[in-house]
PDB file of N, H, CA, C and O in Angstrom:
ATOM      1  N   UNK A   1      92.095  94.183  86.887  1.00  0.00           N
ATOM      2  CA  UNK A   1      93.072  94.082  87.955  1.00  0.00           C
ATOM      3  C   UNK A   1      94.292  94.914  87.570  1.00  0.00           C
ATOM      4  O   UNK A   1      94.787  95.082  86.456  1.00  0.00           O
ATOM      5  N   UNK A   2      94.598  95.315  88.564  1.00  0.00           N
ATOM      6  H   UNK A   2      94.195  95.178  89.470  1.00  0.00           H
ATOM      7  CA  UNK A   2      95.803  96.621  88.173  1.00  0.00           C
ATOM      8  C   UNK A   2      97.015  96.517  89.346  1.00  0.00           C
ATOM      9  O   UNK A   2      96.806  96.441  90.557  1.00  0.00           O
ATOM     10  N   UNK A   3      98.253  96.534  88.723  1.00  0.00           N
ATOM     11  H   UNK A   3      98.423  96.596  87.739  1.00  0.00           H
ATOM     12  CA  UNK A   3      99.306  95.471  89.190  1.00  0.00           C
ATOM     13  C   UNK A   3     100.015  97.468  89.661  1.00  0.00           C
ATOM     14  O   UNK A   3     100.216  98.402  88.886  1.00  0.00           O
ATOM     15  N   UNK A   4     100.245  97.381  91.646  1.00  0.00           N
ATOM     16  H   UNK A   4     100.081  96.622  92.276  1.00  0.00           H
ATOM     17  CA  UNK A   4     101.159  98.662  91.533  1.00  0.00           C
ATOM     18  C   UNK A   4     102.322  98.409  92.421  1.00  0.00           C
ATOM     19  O   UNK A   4     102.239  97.582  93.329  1.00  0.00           O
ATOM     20  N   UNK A   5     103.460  99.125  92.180  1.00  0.00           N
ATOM     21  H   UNK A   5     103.527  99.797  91.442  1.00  0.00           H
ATOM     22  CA  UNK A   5     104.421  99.133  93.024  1.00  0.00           C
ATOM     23  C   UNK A   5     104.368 100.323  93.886  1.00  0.00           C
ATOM     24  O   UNK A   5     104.253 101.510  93.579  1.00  0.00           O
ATOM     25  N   UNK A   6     104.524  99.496  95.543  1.00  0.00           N
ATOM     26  H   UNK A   6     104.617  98.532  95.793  1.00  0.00           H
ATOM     27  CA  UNK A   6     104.452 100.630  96.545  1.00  0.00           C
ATOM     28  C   UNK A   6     105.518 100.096  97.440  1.00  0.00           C
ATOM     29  O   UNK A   6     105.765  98.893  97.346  1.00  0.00           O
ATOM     30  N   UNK A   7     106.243 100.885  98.373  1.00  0.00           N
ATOM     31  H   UNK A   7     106.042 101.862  98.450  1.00  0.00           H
ATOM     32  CA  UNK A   7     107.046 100.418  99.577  1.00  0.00           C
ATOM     33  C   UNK A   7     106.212 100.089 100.640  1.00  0.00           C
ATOM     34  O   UNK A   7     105.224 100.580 101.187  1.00  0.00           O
ATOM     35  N   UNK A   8     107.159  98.766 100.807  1.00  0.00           N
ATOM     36  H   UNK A   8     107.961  98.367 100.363  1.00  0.00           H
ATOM     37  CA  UNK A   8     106.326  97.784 101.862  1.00  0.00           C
ATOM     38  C   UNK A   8     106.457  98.837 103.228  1.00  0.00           C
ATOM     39  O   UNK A   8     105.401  98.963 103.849  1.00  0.00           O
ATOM     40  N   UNK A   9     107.603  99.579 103.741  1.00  0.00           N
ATOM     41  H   UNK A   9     108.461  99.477 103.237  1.00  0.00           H
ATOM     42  CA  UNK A   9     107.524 100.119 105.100  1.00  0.00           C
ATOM     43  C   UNK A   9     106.668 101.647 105.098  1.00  0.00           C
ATOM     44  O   UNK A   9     106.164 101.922 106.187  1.00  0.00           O
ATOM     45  N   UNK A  10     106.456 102.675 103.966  1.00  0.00           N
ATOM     46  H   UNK A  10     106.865 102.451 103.081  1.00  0.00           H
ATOM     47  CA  UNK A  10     105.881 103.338 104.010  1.00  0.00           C
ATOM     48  C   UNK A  10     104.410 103.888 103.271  1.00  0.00           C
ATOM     49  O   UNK A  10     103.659 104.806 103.602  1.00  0.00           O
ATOM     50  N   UNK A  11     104.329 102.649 101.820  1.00  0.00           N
ATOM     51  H   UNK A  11     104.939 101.904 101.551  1.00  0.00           H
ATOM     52  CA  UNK A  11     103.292 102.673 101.258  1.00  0.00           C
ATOM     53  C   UNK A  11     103.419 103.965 100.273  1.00  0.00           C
ATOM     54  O   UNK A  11     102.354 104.568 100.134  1.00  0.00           O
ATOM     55  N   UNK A  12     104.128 104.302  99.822  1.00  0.00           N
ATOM     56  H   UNK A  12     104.993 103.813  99.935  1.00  0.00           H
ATOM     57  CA  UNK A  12     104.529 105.420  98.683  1.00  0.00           C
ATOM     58  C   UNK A  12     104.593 104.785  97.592  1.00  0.00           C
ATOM     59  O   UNK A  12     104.516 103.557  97.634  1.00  0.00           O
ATOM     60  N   UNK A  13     104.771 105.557  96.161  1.00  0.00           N
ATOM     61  H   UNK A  13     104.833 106.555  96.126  1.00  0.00           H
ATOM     62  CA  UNK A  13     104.265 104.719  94.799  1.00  0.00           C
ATOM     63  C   UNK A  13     106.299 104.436  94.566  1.00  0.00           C
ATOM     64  O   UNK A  13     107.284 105.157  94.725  1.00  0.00           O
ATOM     65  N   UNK A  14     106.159 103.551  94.295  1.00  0.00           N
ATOM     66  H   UNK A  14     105.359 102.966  94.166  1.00  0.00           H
ATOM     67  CA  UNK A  14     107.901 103.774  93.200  1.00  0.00           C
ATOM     68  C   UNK A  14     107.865 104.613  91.919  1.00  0.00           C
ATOM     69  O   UNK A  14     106.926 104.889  91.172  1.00  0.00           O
ATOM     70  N   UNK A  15     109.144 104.934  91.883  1.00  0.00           N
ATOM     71  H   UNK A  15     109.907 104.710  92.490  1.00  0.00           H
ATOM     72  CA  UNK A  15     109.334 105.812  90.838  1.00  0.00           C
ATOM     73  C   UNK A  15     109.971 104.855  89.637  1.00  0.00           C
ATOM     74  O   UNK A  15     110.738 103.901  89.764  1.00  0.00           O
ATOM     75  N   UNK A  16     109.548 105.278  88.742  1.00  0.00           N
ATOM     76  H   UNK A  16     108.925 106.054  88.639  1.00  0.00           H
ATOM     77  CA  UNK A  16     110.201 104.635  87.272  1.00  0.00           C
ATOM     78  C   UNK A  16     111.222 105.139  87.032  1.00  0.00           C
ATOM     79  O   UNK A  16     111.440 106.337  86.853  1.00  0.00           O
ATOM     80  N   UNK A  17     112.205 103.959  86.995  1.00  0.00           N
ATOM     81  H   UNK A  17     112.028 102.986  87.140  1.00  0.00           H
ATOM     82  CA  UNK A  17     113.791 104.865  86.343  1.00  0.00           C
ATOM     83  C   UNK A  17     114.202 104.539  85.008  1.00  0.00           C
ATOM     84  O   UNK A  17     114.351 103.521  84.332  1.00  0.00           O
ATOM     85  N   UNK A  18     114.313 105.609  84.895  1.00  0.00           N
ATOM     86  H   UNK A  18     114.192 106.437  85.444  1.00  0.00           H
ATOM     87  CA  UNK A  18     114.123 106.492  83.572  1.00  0.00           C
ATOM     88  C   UNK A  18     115.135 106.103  82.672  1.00  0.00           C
ATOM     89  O   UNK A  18     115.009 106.252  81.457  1.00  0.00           O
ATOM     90  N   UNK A  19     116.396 105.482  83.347  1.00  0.00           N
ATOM     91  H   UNK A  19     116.498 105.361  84.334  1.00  0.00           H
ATOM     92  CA  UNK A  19     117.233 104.617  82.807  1.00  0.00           C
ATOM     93  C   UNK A  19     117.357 103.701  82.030  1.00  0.00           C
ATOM     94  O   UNK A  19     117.891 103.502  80.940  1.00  0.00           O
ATOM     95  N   UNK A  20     116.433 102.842  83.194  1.00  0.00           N
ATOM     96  H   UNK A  20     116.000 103.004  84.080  1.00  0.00           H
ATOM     97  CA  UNK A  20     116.726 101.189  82.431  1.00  0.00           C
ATOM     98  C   UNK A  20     115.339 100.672  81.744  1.00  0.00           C
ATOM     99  O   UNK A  20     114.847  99.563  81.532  1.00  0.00           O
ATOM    100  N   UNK A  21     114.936 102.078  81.492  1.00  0.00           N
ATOM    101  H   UNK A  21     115.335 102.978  81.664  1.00  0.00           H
ATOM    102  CA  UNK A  21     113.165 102.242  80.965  1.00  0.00           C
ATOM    103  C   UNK A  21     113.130 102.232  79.394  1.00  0.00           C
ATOM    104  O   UNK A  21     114.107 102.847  78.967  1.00  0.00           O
ATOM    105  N   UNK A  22     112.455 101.817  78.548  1.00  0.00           N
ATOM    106  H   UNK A  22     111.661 101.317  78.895  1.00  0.00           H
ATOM    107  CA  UNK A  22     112.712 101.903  77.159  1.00  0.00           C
ATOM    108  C   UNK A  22     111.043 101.436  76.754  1.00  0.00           C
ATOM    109  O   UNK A  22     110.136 101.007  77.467  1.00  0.00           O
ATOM    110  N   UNK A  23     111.131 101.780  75.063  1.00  0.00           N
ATOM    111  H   UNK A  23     111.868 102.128  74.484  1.00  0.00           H
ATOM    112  CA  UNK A  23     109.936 101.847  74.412  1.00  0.00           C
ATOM    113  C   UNK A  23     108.724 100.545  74.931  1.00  0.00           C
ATOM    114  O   UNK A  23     107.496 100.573  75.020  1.00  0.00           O
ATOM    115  N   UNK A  24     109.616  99.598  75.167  1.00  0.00           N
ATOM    116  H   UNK A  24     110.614  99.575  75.095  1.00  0.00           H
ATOM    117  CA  UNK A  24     109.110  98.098  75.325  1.00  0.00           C
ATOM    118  C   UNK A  24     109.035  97.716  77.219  1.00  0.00           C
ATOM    119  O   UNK A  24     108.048  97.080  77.591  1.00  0.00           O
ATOM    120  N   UNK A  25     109.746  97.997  77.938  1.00  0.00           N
ATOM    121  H   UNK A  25     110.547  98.513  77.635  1.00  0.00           H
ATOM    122  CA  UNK A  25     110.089  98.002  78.965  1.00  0.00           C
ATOM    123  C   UNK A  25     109.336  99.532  80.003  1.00  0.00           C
ATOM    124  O   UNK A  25     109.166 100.687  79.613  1.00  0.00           O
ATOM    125  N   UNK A  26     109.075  99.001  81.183  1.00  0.00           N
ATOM    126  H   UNK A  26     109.214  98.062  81.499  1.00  0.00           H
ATOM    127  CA  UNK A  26     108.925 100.210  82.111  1.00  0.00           C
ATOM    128  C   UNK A  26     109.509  99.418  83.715  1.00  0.00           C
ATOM    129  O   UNK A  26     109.186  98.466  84.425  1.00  0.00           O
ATOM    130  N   UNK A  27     110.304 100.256  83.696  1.00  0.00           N
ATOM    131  H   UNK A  27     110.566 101.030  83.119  1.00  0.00           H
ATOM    132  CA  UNK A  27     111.259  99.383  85.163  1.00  0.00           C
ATOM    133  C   UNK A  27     111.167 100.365  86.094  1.00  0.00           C
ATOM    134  O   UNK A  27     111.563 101.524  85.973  1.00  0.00           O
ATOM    135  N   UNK A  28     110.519  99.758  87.224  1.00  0.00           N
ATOM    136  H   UNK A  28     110.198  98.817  87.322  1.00  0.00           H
ATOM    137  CA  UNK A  28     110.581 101.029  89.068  1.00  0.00           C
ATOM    138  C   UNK A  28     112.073 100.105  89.381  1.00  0.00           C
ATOM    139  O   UNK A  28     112.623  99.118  88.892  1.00  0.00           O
ATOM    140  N   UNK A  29     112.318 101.022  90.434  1.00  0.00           N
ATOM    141  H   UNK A  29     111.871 101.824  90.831  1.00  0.00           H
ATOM    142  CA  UNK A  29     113.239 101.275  90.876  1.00  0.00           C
ATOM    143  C   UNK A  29     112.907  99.802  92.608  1.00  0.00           C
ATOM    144  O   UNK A  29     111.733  99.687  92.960  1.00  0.00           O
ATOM    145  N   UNK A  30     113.723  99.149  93.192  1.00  0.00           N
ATOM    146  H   UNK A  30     114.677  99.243  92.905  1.00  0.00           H
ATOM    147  CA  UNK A  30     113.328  98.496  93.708  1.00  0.00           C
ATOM    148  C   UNK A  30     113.752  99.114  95.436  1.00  0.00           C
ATOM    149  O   UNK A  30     113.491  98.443  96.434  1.00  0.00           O
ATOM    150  N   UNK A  31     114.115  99.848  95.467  1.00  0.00           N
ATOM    151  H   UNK A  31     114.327 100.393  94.656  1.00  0.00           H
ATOM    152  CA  UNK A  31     114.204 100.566  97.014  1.00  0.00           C
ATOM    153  C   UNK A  31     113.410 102.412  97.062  1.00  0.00           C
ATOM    154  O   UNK A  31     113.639 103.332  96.276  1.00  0.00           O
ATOM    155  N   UNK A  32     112.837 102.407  97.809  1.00  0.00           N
ATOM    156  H   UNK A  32     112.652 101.660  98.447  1.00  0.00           H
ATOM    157  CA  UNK A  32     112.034 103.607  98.167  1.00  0.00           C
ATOM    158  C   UNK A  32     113.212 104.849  98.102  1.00  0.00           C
ATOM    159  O   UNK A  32     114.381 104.788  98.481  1.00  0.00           O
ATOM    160  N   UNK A  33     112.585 105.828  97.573  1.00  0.00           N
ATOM    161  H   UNK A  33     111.635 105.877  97.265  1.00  0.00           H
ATOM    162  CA  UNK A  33     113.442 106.957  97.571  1.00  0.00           C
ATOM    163  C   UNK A  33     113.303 107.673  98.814  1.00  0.00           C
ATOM    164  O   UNK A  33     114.221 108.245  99.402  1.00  0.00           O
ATOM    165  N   UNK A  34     112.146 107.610  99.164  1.00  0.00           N
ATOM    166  H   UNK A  34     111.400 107.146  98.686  1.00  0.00           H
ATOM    167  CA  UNK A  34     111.539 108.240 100.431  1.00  0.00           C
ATOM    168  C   UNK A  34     112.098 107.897 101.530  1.00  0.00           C
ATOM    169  O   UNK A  34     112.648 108.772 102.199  1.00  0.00           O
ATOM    170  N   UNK A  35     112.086 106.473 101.995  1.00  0.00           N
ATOM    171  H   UNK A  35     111.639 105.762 101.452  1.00  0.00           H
ATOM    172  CA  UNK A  35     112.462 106.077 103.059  1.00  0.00           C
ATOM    173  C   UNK A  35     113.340 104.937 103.384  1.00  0.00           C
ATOM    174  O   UNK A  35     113.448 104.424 104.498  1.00  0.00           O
ATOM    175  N   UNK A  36     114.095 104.512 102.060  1.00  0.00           N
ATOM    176  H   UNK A  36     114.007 104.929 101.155  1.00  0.00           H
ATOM    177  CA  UNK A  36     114.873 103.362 101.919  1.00  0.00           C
ATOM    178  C   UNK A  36     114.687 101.677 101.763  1.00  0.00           C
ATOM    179  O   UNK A  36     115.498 100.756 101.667  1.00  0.00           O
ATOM    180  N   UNK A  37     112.854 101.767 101.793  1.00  0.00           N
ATOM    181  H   UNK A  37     112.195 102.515 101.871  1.00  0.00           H
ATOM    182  CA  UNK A  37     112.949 100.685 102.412  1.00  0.00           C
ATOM    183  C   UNK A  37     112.561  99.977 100.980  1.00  0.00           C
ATOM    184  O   UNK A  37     112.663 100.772 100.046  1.00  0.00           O
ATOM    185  N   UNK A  38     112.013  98.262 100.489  1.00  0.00           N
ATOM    186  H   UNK A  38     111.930  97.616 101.247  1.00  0.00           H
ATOM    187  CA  UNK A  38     111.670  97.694  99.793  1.00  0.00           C
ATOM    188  C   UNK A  38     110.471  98.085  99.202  1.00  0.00           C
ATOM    189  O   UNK A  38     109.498  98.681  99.665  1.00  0.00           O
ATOM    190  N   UNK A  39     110.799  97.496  97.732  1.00  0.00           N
ATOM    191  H   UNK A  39     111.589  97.012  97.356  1.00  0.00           H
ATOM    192  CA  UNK A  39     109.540  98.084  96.820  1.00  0.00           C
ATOM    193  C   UNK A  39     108.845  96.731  96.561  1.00  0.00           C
ATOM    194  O   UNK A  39     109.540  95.749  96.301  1.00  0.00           O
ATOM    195  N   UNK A  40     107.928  96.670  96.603  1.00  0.00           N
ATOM    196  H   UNK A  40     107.363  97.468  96.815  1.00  0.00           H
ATOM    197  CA  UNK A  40     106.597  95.460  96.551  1.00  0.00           C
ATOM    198  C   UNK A  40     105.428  95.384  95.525  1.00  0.00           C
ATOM    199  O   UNK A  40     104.541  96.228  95.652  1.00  0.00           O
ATOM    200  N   UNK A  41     105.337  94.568  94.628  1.00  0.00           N
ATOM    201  H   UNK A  41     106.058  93.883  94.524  1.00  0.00           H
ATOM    202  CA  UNK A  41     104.246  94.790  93.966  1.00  0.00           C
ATOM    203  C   UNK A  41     102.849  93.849  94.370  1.00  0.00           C
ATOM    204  O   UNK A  41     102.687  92.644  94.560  1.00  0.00           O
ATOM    205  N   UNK A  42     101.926  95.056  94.398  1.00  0.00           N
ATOM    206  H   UNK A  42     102.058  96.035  94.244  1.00  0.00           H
ATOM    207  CA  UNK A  42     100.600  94.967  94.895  1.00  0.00           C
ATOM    208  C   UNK A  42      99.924  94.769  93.852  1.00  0.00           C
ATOM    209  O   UNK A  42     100.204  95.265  92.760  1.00  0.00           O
ATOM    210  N   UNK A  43      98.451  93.627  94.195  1.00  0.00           N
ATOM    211  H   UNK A  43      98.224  93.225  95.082  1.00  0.00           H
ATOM    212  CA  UNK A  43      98.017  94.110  93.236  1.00  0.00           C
ATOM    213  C   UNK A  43      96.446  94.060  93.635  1.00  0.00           C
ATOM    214  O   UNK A  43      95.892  93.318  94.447  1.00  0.00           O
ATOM    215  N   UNK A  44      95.811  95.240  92.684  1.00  0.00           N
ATOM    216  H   UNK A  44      96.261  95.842  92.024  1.00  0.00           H
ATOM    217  CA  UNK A  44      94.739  96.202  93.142  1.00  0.00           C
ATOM    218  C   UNK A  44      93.188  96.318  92.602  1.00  0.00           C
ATOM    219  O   UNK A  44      92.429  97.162  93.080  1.00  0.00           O
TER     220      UNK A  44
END
C-alpha cells in the first residue's frame, strides 16, 4: 500500500518543500501550487 499526496480540486502530485524537509522527515506542502486548492493524502 502506497500512501500519496494529491490536490483534492485538481488531482496533481504535491510538491515536497524542501524546507521543512530533513534527513528523517519528508514534508509536502499542504496547498496546491497549481491551483490553490487542498492537499489530501490518498492512499493507493
Amino acid at each position: 500500500m502506497n500512501i500519496i499526496n494529491v490536490c483534492k480540486d485538481c488531482g496533481e502530485l504535491a510538491e515536497v518543500n524542501e524546507e521543512k524537509s530533513n534527513e528523517n522527515w519528508i514534508v509536502y506542502d499542504t496547498e496546491c501550487k497549481h491551483c490553490g486548492g487542498k492537499v489530501e493524502m490518498k492512499f493507493k
